[in-house]
C-alpha positions as CSV (number, residue, x, y, z in Angstrom):
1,X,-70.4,-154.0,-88.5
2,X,-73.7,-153.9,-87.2
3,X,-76.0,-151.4,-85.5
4,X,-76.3,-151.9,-82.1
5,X,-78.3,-150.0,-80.1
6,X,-80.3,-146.4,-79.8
7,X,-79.5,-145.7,-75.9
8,X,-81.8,-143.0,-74.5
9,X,-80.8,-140.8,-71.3
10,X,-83.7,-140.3,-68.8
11,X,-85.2,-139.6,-65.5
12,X,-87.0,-142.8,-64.4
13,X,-85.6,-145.3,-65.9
14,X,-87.9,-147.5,-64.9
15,X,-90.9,-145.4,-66.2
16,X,-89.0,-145.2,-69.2
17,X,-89.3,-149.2,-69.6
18,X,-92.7,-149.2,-68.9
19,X,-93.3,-146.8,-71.8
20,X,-91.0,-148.5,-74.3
21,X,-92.6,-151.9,-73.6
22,X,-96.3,-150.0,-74.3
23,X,-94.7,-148.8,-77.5
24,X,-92.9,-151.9,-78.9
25,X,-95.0,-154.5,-77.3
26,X,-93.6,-157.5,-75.0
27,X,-94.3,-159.9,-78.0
28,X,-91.6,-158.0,-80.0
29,X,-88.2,-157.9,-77.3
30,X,-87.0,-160.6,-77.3
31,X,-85.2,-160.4,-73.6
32,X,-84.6,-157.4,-70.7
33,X,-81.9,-157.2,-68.9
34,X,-81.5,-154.6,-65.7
35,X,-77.9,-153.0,-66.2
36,X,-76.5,-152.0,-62.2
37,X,-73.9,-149.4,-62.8
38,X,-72.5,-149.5,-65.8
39,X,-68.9,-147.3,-65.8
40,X,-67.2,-146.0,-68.9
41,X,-64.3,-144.4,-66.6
42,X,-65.8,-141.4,-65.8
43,X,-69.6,-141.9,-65.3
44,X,-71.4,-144.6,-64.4
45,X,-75.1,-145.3,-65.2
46,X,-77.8,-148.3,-64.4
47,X,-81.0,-149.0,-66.4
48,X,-81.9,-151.2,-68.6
49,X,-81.5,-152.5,-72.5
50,X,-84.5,-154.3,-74.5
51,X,-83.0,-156.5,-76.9
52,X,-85.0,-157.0,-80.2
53,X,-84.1,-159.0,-83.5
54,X,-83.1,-155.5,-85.1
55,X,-82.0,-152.9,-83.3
56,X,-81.7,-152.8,-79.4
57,X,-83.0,-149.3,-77.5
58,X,-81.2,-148.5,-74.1
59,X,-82.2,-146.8,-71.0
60,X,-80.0,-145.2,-69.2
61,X,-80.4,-142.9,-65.8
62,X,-76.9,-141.7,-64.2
63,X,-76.2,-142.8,-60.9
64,X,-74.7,-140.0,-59.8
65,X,-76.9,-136.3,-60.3
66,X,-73.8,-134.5,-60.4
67,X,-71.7,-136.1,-62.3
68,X,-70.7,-135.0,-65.9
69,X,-73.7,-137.0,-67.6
70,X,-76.1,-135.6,-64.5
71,X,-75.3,-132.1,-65.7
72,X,-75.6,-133.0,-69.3
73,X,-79.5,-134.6,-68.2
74,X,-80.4,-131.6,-66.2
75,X,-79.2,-129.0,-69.3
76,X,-80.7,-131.0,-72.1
77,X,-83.5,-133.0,-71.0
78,X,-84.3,-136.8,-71.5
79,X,-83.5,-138.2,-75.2
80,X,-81.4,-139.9,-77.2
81,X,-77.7,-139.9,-76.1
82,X,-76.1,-142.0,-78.5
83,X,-75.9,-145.1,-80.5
84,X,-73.6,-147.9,-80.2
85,X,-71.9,-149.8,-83.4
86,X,-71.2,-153.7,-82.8
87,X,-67.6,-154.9,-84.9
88,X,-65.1,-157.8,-84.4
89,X,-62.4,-157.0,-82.4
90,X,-60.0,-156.6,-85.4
91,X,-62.4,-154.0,-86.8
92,X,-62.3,-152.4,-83.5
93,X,-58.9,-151.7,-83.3
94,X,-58.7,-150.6,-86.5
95,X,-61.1,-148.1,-86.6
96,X,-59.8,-146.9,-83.2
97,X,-56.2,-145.9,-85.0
98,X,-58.0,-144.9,-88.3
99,X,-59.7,-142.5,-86.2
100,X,-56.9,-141.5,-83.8
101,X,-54.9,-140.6,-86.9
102,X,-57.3,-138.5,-87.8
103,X,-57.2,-136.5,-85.2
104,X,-60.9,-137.0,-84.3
105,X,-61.9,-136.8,-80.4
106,X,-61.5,-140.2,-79.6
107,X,-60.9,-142.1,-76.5
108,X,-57.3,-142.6,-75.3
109,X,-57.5,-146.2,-75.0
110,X,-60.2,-149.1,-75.2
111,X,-62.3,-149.8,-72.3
112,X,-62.3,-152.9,-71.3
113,X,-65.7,-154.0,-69.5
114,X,-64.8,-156.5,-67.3
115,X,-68.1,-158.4,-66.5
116,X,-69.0,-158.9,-69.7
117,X,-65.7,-159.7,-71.7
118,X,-66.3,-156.2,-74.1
119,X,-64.6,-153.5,-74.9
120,X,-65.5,-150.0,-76.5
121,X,-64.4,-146.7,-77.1
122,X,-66.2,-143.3,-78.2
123,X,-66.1,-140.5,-80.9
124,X,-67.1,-137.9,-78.7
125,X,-69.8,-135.1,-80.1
126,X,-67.4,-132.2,-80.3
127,X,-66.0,-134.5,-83.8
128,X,-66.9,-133.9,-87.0
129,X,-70.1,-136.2,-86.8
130,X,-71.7,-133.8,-84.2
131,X,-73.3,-136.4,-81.9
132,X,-71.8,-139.1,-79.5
133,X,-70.7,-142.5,-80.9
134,X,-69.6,-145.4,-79.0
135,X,-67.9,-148.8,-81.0
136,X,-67.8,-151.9,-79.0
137,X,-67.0,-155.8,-79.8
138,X,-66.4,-158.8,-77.7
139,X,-63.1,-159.9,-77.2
140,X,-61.3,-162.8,-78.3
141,X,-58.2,-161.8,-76.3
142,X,-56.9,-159.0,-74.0
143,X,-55.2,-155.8,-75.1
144,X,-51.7,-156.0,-72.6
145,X,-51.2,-154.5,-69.6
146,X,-50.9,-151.1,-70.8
147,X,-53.4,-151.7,-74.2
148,X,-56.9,-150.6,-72.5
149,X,-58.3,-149.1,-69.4
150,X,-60.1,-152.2,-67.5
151,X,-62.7,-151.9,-65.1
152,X,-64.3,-154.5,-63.3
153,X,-67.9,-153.0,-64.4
154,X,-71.3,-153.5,-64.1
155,X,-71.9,-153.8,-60.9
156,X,-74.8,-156.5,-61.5
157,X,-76.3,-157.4,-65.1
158,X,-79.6,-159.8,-64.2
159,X,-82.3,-161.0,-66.9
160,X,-85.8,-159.1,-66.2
161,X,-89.1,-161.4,-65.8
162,X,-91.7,-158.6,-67.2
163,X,-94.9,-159.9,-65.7
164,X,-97.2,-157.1,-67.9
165,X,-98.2,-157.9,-71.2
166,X,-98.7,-155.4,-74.0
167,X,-99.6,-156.9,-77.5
168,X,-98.6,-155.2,-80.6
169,X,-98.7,-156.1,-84.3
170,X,-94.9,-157.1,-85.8
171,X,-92.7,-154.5,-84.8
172,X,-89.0,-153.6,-85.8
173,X,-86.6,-150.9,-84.7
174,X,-84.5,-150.2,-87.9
175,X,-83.3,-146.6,-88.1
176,X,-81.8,-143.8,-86.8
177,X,-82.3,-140.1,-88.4
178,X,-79.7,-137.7,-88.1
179,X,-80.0,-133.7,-88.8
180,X,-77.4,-132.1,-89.7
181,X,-76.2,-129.0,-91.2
182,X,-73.7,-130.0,-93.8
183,X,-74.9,-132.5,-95.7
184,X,-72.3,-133.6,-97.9
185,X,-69.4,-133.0,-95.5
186,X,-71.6,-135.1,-92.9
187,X,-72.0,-138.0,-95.9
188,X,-68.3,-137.9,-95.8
189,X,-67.6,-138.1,-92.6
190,X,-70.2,-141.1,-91.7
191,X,-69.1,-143.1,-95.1
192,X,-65.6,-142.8,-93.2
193,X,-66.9,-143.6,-89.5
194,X,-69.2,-146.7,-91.6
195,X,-66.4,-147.8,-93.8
196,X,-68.6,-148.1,-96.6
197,X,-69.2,-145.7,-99.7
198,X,-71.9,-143.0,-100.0
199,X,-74.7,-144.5,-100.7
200,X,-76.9,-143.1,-103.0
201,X,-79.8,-140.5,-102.4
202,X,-83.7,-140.8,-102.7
203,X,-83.6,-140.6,-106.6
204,X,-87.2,-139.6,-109.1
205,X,-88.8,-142.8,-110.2
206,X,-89.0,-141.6,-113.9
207,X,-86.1,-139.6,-114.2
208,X,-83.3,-141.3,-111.6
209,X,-82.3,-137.6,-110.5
210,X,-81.9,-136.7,-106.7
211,X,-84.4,-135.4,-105.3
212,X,-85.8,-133.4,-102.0
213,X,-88.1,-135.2,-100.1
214,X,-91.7,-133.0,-98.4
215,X,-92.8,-134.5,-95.6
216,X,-95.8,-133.1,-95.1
217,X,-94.8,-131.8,-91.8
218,X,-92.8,-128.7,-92.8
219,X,-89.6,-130.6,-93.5
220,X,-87.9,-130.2,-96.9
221,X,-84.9,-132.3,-97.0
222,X,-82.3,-134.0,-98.7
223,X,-81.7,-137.9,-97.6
224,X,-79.0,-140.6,-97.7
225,X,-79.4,-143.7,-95.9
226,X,-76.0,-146.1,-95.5
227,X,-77.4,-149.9,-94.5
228,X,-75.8,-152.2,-92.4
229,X,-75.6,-155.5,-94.7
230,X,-75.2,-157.9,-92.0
231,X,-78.6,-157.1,-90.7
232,X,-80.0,-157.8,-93.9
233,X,-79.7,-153.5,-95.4
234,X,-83.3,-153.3,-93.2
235,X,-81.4,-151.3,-90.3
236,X,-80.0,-148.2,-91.5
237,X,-78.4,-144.6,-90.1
238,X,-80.2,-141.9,-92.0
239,X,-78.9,-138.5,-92.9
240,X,-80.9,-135.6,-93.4
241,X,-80.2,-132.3,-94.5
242,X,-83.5,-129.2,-94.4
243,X,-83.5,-127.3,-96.8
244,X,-86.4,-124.6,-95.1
245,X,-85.0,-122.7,-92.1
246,X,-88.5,-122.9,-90.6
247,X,-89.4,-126.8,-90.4
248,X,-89.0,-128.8,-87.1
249,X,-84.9,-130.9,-88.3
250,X,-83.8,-126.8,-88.7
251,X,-85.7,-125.4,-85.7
252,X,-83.7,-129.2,-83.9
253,X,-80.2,-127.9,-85.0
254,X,-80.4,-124.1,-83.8
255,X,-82.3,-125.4,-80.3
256,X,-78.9,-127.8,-80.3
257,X,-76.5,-125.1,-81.3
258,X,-75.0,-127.8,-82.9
259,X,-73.7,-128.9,-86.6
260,X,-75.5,-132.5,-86.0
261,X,-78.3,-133.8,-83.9
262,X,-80.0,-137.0,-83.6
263,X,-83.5,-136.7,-84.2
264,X,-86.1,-139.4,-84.7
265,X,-86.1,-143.6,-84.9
266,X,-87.8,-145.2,-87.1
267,X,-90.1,-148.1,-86.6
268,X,-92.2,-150.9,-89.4
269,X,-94.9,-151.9,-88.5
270,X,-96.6,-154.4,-90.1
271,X,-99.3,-153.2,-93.4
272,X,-102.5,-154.7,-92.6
273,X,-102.4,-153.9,-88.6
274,X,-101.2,-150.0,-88.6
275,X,-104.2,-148.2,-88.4
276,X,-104.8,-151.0,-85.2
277,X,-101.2,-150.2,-83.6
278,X,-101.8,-146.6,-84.4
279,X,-105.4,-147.2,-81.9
280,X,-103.2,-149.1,-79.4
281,X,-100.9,-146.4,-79.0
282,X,-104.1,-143.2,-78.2
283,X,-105.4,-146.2,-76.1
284,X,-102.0,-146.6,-74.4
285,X,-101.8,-142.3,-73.9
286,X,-99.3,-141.6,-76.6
287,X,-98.8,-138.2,-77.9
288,X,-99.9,-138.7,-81.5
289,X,-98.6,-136.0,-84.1
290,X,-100.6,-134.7,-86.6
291,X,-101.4,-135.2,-89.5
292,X,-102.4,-138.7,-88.6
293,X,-101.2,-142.1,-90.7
294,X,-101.0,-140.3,-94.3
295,X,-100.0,-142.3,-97.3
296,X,-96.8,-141.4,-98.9
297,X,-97.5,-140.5,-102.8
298,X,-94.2,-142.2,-104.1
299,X,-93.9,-145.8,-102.4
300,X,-97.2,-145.6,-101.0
301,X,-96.2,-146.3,-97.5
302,X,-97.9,-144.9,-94.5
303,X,-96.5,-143.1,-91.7
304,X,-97.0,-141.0,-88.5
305,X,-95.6,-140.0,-85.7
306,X,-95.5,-140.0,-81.8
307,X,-94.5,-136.4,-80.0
308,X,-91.3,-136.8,-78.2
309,X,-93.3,-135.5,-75.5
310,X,-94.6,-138.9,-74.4
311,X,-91.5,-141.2,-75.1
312,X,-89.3,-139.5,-72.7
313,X,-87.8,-136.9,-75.1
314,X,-87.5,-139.1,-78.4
315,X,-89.2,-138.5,-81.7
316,X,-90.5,-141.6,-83.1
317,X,-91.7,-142.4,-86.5
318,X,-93.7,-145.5,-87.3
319,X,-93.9,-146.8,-91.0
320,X,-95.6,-149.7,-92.9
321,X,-93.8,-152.7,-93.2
322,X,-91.2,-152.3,-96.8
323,X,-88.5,-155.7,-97.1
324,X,-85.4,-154.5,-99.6
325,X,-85.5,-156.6,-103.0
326,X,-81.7,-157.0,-103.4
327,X,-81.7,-158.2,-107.0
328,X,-84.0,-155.5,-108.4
329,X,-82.3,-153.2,-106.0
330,X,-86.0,-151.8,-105.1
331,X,-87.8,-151.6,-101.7
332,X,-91.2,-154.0,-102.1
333,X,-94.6,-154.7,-99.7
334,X,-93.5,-157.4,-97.0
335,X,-96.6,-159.6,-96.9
336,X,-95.5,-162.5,-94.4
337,X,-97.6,-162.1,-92.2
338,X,-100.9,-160.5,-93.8
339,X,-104.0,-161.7,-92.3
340,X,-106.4,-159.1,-94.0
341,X,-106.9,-159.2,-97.9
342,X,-109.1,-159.0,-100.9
343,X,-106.0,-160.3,-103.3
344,X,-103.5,-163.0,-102.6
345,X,-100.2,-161.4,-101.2
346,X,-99.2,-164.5,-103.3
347,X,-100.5,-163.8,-107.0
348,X,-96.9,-162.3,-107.8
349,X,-95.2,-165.6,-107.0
C-alpha cells in the first residue's frame, strides 16, 4: 500500500495550481497533468494532479454547480476532500470485501476508469473513519461483466507544460493529520482500513511513557502516526486526538459536526534553507501563522505554519527536513543536501 494523494476541492482550479506551484516550487513536481472530467458514477470533476516523489496533491473543481459535490463546495468551502490509497489489485479486492463484511459504507462495486486502466472504490465519511476515503490500483485484468461499474472516463487527461518558474529549497509532501474525537476507537479503525498494527505513540525520551504533545498553538494532543513502508516510513497518516476543548483540532471537529476531520498536511523542508523558504513564501503573499518558525524543545526541529486562508482552505504545516533511522528505530537530521555549515554533516560517519 502506498499513500497516494491529498485531493483538495476548490473554486478555481486553476488559481488553485498557481498557488500550489508557489508553495511547493516547480523544481519539486515532478509532472502536471490537466484531468477533463473525471466521473466516479455520480459526479464528475476536472482539474489537475501535481505529481511529486512523495505524495501527490489534487485539485479538483466540479463540473457541474449543482451536482452533489457542487452542494457539498458551496456548504463547506474549498479544502481537503479526501485522500486516495494506491494497492495491487489483489489488495484491492480484498479490502473491498473486508470492508463490505463489515458493514462499513462502501461502494457497491469497483469503478472501473476506463481511460486509464484503474479501478477504485470509496469508504464514504458517514463510516467509522469520519472522512472520505478512496482505494484505487491499476489493473492487471477486468472484473466480469457484472464485477464493476465501467465508465469510459476522463474525458481528456493531457500532460501540462508550466511555463512559470518558482524556485524552492527541497520539498516533500509526507503527511496527512487527522482530528478526531475518539482516539483509540479511531487507532482501531485506521490500523483496520491500513492493515497494519497500531503503531506506537510519541513516547518521553527518558522515561519511554506516552506522552501529550503542546504545540505551542493551543493544541494539546495525543498522536499516533501509521507509515507507509513502501515509501520508505517518510509518508505517514497522522492521528490526533485534543485534549483542551478550546484549541484550533477541537474548535475543527465542532465547526465539522463531525467525529473526524482532516486537518492539516505536512511538508520537510530542507534544514539549512527554511528560514529562506519561510521568506519566499511572505514574498509569494502567504498567510503566515504565528508564532513564526519556533524550534521544537524535544527533536529540535522547526516548524510553522501557513493559514488555510491563503491555500484555498487547507492548513499546511512546514517542518525541517528529519530521515527515519530504521535500525536505531530513531528519527535523525537529513543532511544531503546541506550547503551551509560550521561542522561537517559528515563527522558522524
Amino acid at each position: 500500500m502506498q499513500f497516494g494523494s491529498i485531493n483538495i476541492l476548490v473554486k478555481d482550479p486553476e488559481e488553485a495550481l498557481d498557488t500550489y506551484l508557489k508553495l511547493f516550487g516547480t523544481n519539486n513536481v515532478d509532472q502536471v497533468l490537466k484531468i477533463n472530467r473525471m466521473s466516479n458514477g455520480v459526479d464528475t470533476v476536472s482539474g489537475y494532479v501535481l505529481k511529486t516523489h512523495s505524495i501527490n496533491c489534487g485539485i479538483y473543481t466540479p463540473d457541474d454547480p449543482n451536482s452533489k459535490l457542487g452542494e457539498h463546495l458551496q456548504k463547506n468551502g474549498e479544502g481537503i476532500h479526501h485522500i486516495e490509497l494506491h494497492v495491487g489489485q489483489e489488495e484491492f479486492i480484498e479490502a473491498h470485501e473486508k470492508f463490505k463484511s463489515y458493514g462499513w459504507p462502501v461502494s457497491e462495486k469497483p469503478i472501473f476508469i476506463g481511460k486509464l486502466g484503474e479501478a477504485i472504490f470509496w469508504i464514504e465519511e458517514t463510516g467509522e473513519q469520519g472522512v472520505l476515503v478512496k482505494f484505487s490500483t491499476k489493473l492487471t485484468k477486468g472484473f466480469g461483466r457484472d464485477g464493476a461499474v465501467y465508465l469510459d472516463t476522463p474525458k481528456s487527461i493531457d500532460e501540462v507544460t508550466i511555463t512559470k518558474e518558482y524556485i524552492r529549497p527541497r520539498l516533500s509532501l509526507v503527511t496527512q493529520v487527522i482530528a478526531v474525537r475518539d482516539f483509540k476507537k479511531q487507532l482501531d479503525v485506521w490500523s483496520k482500513i491500513l492493515s497494519q498494527p497500531i503503531p506506537p505513540g510519541i513516547l518521553d525520551i527518558k522515561t519511554g511513557e506516552p506522552v501529550n504533545v503542546d504545540d505551542g498553538r493551543g493544541d494539546i494532543f495525543q498522536e499516533v502516526y501509521f507509515p507507509f513502508e513502501r515509501q520508505n516510513g517518510l509518508t505517514k497518516i497522522g492521528i490526533y486526538g485534543p485534549i483542551n476543548d478550546d484549541g484550533p483540532l477541537s474548535r475543527l471537529l465542532y465547526a465539522k459536526n463531525n467525529i473526524a476531520a482532516y486537518n492539516n498536511m505536512t511538508f520537510l523542508v530542507s534544514r539549512d534553507k527554511y528560514q529562506h523558504y519561510w521568506n519566499q513564501l511572505e514574498e509569494a503573499g502567504f498567510a503566515m501563522l504565528d508564532p513564526r518558525p519556533i524550534i521544537l524543545l524535544d527533536t529540535g526541529n522547526y516548524f510553522c505554519f501557513v493559514h488555510p486562508i491563503s491555500t484555498h482552505g487547507v492548513a499546511c504545516e512546514f517542518v525541517s527536513y528529519t530521515i527515519l533511522n530504521k535500525e536505531k528505530g530513531v528519527f535523525g537530521y537529513d543532511w544531503s543536501d546541506a550547503t551551509m555549515y560550521l561542522v561537517s554533516p559528515d563527522i558522524n560517519d
